[in-house]
N, C-alpha and C positions, 0 to 999 in steps of 0.2 A: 856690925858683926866683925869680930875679928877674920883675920888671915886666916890663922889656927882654927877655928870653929868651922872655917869656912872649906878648909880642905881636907877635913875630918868628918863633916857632914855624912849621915846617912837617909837611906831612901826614907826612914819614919821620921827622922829629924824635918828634913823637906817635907814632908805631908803638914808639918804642921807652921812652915814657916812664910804659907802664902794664902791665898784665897782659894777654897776650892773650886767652886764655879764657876767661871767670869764667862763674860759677854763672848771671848774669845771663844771659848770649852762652846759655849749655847749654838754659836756660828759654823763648828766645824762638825757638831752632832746634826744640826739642821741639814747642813753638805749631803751629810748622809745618807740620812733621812730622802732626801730630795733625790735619791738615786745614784749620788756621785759618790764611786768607792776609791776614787784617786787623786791627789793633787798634787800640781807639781809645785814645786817652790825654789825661788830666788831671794831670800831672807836677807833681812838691814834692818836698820834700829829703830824702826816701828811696827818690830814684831815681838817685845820680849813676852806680851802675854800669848802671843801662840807660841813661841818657842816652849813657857812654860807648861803650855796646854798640852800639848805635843811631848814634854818629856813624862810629865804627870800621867798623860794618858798611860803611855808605854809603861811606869813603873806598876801602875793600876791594871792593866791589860783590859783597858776602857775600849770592845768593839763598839763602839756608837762611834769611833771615829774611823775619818779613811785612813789609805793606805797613803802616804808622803814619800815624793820623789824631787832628793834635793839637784836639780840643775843651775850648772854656772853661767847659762845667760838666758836671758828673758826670751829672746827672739826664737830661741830651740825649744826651752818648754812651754813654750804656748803653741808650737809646732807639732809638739809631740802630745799636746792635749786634743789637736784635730785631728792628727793620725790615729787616736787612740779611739777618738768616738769613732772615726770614717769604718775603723776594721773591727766595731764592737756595738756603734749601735748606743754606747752607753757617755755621757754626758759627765766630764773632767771637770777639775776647779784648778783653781791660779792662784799661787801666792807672792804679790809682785810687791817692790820695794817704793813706795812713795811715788813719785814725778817721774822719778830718775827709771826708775824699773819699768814703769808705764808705756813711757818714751823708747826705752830699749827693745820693747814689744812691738812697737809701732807698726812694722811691718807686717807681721802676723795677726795681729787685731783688723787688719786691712781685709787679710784671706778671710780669716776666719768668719766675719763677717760678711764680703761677698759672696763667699760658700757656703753660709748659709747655717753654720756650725755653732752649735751652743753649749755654753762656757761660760762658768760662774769665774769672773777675774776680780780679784778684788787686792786693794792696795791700802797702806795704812796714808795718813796723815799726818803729818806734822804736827807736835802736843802744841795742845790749845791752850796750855797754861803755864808759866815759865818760873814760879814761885815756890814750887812744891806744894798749889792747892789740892792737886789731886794725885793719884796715883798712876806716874806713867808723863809725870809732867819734863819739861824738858832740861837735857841731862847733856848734853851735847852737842857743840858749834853747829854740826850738819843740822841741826835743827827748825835755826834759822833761814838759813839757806836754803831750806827744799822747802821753805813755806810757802806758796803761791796763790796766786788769787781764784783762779778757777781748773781745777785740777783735775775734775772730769769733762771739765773741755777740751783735754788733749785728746779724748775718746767718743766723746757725745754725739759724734756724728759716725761712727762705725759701731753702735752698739744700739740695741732694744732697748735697752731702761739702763740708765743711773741713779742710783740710790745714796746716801750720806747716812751712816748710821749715828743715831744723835744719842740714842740710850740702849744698853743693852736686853731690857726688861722687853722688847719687843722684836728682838734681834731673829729670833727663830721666826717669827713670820715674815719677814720681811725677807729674809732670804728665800723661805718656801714659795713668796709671791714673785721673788727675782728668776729663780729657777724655773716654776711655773711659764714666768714669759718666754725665758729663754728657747724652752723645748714645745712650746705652740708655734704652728707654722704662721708664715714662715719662719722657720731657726735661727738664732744666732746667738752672738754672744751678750752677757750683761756685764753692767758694771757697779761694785759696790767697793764702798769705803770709809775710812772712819779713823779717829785720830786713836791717840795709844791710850788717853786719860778714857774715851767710851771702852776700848778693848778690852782695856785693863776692868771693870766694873763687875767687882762682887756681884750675883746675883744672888735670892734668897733659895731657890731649887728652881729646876730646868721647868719653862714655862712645855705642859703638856701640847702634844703636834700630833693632828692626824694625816697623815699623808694623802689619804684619801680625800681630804678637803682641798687639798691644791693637785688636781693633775692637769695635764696639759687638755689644750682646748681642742675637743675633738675634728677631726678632720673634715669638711666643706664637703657641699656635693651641687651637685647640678639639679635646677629645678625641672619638674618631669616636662614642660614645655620647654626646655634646652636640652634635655636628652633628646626628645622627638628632631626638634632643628638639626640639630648637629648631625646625627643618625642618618634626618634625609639627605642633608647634605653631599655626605660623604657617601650613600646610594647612590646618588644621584649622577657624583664626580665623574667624570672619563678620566680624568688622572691626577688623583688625589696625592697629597705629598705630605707625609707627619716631617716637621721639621723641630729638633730640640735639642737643648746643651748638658742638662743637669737630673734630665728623670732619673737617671740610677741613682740617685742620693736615694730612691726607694726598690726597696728590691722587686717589692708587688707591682707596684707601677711596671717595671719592666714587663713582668711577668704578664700585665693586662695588654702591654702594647703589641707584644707579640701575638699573644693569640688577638687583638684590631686588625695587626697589620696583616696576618695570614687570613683571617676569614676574608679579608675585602682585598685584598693583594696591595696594601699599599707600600709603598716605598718609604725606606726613612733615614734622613740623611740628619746628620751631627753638624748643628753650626757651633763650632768652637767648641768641643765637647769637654766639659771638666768631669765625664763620667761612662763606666760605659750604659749606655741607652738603650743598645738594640744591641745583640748578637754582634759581631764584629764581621764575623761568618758565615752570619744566614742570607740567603738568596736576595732577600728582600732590603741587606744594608748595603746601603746606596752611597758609600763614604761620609766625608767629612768636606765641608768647608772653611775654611780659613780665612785671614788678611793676606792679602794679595793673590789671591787664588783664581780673580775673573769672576764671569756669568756661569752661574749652575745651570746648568740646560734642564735637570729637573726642577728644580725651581722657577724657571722661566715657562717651561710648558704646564706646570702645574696649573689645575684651574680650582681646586678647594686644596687651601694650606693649613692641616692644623697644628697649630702650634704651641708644645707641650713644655713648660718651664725651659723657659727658653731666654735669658739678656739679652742678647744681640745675635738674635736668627739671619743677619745677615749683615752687609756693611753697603751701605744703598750707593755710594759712587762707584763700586764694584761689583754688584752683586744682589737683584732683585727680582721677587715677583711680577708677573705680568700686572698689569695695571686693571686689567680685568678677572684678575684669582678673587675668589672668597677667602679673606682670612680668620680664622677662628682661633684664638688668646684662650688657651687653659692655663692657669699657673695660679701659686700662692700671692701673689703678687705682679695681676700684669699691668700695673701705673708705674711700675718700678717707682715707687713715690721715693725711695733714698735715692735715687740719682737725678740729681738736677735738671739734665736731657736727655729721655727717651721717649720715642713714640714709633706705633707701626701702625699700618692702615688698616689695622684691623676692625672687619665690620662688627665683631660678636668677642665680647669678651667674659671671662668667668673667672671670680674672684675661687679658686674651687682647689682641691686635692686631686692632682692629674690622677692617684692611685685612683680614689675613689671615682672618678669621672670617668675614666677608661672602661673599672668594672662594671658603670650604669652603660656605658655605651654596648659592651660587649652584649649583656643583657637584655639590650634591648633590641638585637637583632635579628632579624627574622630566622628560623629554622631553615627556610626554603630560599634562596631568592627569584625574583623575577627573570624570565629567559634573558631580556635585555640585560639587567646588571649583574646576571652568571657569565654572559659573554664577554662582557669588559673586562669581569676579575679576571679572567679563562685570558684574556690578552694581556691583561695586566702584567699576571705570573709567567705567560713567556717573552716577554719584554726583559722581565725582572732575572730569569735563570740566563739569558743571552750577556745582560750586563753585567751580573755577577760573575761567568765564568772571566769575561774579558777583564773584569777591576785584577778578580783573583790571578791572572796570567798574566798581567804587568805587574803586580807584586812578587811574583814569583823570578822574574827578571829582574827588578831592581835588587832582588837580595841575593840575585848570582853574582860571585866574584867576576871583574872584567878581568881577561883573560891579557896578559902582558904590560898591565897597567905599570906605570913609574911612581911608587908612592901608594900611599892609604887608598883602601875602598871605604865607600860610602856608609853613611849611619844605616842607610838600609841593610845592607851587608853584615854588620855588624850588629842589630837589631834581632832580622833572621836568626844569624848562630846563633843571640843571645837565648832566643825562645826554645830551640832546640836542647838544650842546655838545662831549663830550668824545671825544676819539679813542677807535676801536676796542680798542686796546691799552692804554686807564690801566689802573694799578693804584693802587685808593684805599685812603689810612690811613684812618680813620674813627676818631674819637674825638666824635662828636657829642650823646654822653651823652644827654639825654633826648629824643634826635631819632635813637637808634638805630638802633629800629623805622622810621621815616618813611624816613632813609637807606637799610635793606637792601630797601626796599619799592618806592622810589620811582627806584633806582639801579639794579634789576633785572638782579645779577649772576646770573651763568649759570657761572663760571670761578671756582674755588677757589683760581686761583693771584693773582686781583684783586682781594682785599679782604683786610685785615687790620685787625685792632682791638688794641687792649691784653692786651685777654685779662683784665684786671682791673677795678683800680676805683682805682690810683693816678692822678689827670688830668695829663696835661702829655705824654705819649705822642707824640702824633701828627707834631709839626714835627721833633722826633731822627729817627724811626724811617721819616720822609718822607727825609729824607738822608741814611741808611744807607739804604734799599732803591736810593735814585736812583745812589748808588755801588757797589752789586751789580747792579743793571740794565745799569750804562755799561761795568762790568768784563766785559762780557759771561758771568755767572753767575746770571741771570735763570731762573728756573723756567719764566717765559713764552718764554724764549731770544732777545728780544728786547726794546730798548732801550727800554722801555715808559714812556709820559707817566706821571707822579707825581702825583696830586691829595689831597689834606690834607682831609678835610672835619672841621671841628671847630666847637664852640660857642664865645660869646666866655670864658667862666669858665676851659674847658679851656685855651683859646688862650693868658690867661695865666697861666695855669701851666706851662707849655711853655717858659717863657723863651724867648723869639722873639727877644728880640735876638743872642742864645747860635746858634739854629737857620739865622735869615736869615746869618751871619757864616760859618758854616761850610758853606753851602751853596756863599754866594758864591766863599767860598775855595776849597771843592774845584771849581768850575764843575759844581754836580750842583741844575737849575735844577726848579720844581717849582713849582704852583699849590697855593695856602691859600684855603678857601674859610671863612671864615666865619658860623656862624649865630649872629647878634646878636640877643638878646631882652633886653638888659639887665642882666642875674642871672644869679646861680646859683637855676635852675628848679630843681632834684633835691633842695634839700633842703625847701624848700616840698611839693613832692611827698609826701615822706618823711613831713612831719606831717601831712598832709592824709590818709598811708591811716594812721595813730594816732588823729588827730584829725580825722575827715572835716567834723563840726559845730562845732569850736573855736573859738577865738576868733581861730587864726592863718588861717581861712575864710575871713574879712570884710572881714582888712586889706592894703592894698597890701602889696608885695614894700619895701618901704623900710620901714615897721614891722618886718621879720621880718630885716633884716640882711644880705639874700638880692640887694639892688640895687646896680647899678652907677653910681645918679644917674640925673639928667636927661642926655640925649645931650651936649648942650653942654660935660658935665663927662666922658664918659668917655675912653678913652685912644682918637688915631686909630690903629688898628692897622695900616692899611694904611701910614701915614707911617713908624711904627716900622720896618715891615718892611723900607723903603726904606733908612733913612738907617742901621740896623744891617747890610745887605748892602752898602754903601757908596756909595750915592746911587742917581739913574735912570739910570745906563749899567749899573748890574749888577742893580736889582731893579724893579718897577712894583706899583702899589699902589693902592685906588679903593675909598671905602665909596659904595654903593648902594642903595635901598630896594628891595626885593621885590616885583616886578609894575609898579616904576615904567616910563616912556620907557625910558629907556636901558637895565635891567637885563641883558635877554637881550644886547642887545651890547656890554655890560662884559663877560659871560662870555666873550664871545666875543674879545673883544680880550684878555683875561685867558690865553686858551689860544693864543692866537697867540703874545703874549709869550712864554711859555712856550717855545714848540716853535722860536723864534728864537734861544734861550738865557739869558732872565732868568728869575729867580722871580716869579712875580704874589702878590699875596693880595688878597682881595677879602672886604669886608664886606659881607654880606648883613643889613640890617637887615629881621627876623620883629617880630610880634607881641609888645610886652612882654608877660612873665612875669605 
């Protein structure tokens, strides 16, 4: 084709100067089809047949496809694909570039898969053919280069299923059966892929798809001789203890635990919580446990523990049940079969849906109870409102400003104001790493559908997965059903690692506006932490955070975050940005101008400078 013909071109010229069909068109109607009305993309040279699918759709105003959001790095939009299902319920696709793109993900494939999130991610392949035998064959140095020998082994061990697509004449099923796995519990992400010579692949008309022949595998339940057990059990308890990390990934679950926990008065404590679980609020939540946190004293007097999707309900050199509890395993998965080493003593396990389990237990409880175990709940509950006022009266102290202090107050402090601050309706990312605990404490969620975290331990989370939930919120796909404020709470290590100039960019561009709050200590606190429960007496004890490699300098020298956030969203007409010190003058009404910004339609972030490390 000449020059000329070629910048002359019109849209009926193009209709006729490619393939209508192809395997690519089949793969992103199947997407579809399969529930997913969004994908994000990171595009390279083993995409010209989606790029063409994707323009053709558009000149056609072809809905069989989704909606595409192009992001400039991997690690944010596959963040902002798990933000987007966490605050909507609804299931993203990925469009990543070869090895290279894969690898750039790597962190977030990490989350997204211990939390449990599902995610069509799919990458091209290197052409399989370098002669011009087929269409799509290879045109280009990187070709070479990014050919490798096993290229879903960079993911095979953080993913449900790996697929190769070989031909596209069966490419719609194949995707509807990837999909399919992804959103059966337990969730998470798939991986599929295919070189440019399959993508590129005329087909002769779209192979017909019922959706109704692939849905996800219905949710598990308990057999009625493990309802009865479990039932008596927890009858039976004198101090029963629900211990779990991850139930709010369902809202009903929630929903069942409470009305468990209240008829029988049980207590329920969050081990590492990547969700909220229980009320944050209600009489009956019993906090949180963490790493390095000590012996839980309810956990220790507990003598029946059930344990609701739960990884790591405790950390056994610090922190155990008595040796004589009952433990009872509800979860989608309690062999944790992907992690190489776990085990708990647990006597009774159920491969099951905590929702549905909960609601057979509820179900199955007596109208009446027995005088005996009226009397215990009856003790239970003033146990339970005694502990509760006392948790709630040192929270309320740690988030008073210390009166004379020299320098920053605490993230509690700063936490507090935050909540007062914020509309009825946020829903906050939280990636605040060693200010978890202080966040779910201090932010006193009550709604499982307002907080989400990583779910892992990759950082860089929270600014993608703030602009993927802000464009499920605005598409009106919200779990909340409402166009809910976005709030980001992160520390400054996570922050960058986030890539924020990547996060503010794509915010700007889609208009999906959201406050970043900041908690600046200087460092990365967490890995100091780390050798201090190794090394509690060491020698890394003694010395400042800048000996240990863990500091970010003198303030003078670290990065303005708020300026970054500014001038990568494209200056103060589209972002506003402010570091502040913690308890200073103005702090509370920088929040405050921070969430106004906001709800006008910019992004704010806001540095909170804490306590060095």
């Amino acid at each position: 084709m000449s020059l000329l013909k070629y910048y002359t071109m019109t849209t009926s010229d193009a209709a006729t100067s490619g393939p209508s069909h192809t395997a690519s068109t089949a793969f992103l109607e199947a997407l579809k089809l399969a529930g997913v009305n969004i994908v994000f993309t990171n595009l390279g040279s083993d995409h010209p047949s989606f790029v063409e699918a994707i323009a053709r759709g558009k000149a056609e105003q072809n809905e069989k496809l989704p909606e595409f959001v192009s992001v400039t790095h991997e690690m944010v939009a596959l963040s902002a694909a798990q933000g987007y299902y966490q605050a909507t319920g609804k299931m993203a696709g990925l469009l990543l570039h070869v090895d290279c793109g894969l690898l750039n993900a790597g962190g977030a494939i990490h989350n997204v898969f211990r939390a449990r999130v599902p995610v069509v991610v799919f990458s091209g392949l290197s052409p399989i053919t370098q002669e011009d035998e087929l269409r799509g064959s290879r045109s280009e140095f990187i070709h070479w280069v990014q050919d490798v020998h096993d290229q879903a082994g960079i993911v095979r061990g953080y993913t449900k299923y790996t697929y190769e697509f070989r031909t596209g004449r069966n490419i719609g099923q194949v995707t509807m059966r990837a999909a399919q796995i992804a959103m059966s519990e337990p969730r998470g992400p798939v991986y599929l892929f295919g070189s440019r010579e399959v993508m590129e692949e005329e087909l002769p008309s779209p192979v017909p798809i019922n959706p109704s022949h692939w849905q996800a595998v219905e949710p598990s339940a308990l057999s009625p001789s493990a309802v009865n057990l479990v039932k008596d059990l927890l009858l039976s308890a004198q101090n029963p203890l629900v211990v779990t990390s991850w139930l709010g990934n369902s809202d009903k679950a929630v929903a069942e635990l409470v009305r468990l926990a209240e008829r029988l008065a049980i207590p329920v404590v969050d081990a590492t919580p990547f969700a909220v679980n229980f009320p944050t609020t209600h009489q009956l939540y019993a906090g949180s446990h963490w790493t390095g946190g000590g012996q839980n004293a309810l956990l220790a007097e507990a003598d029946v523990v059930l344990l609701l999707d739960s990884d790591v309900p405790w950390i056994p050199t610090q922190n155990q049940p008595s040796a004589d509890a009952t433990l009872i395993h509800i979860d989608s998965d309690p062999l944790k079969a992907p992690m190489p080493l776990f085990y708990v003593a647990a006597q009774h396990r159920y491969q099951v849906s905590s929702a549905v389990a909960l609601e057979q237990l509820n179900a199955a409880l007596p109208e009446e109870f027995e005088p005996k175990q009226a009397d215990a709940i009856s003790a239970r509950n003033s146990k339970a409102a005694k502990r509760s006022e006392e948790r709630k009266s040192r929270l309320r102290e740690a988030e008073t400003p210390q009166k004379g202090l020299q320098g920053p107050q605490s993230a509690a402090v700063a936490l507090g104001a935050l909540r007062k601050v914020l509309p009825e309706d946020t829903v906050v990312i939280s990636e605040a790493i060693s200010n978890y605990a202080v966040a779910l404490d201090h932010l006193m969620f009550t709604d499982p559908r307002r907080y989400f975290t990583s779910g892992a331990s990759s950082l860089g989370y929270h600014g993608g997965a703030a602009v993927g939930a802000k464009l499920g919120l605005q598409a009106g796909k919200g779990r909340t059903g409402t166009n809910a404020f976005v709030c980001a709470v992160t520390g400054d290590g996570s922050y960058m690692f986030s890539v924020p100039s990547t996060v503010q960019h794509l915010a700007s561009k889609n208009n999906a506006p959201f406050l970043t709050v900041v908690l600046s200590n200087g460092g990365w606190k967490s890995p100091k932490l780390s050798t201090l429960l190794v090394h509690p007496t060491g020698f890394a004890s003694c010395v400042h955070a800048d000996a240990l490699g863990v500091s970010f300098g003198p303030a003078a020298t670290r990065p303005d975050f708020a300026a970054l956030a500014v001038a990568a969203a494209g200056g103060l007409t589209k972002a506003w940005g402010k570091r502040v010190v913690c308890g200073a003058e103005d702090f509370e009404d920088t929040l405050k101008d921070a969430v106004d910004v906001v709800l006008k339609g910019r992004s704010a972030t806001v540095e909170v400078i804490i306590p060095e490390l």
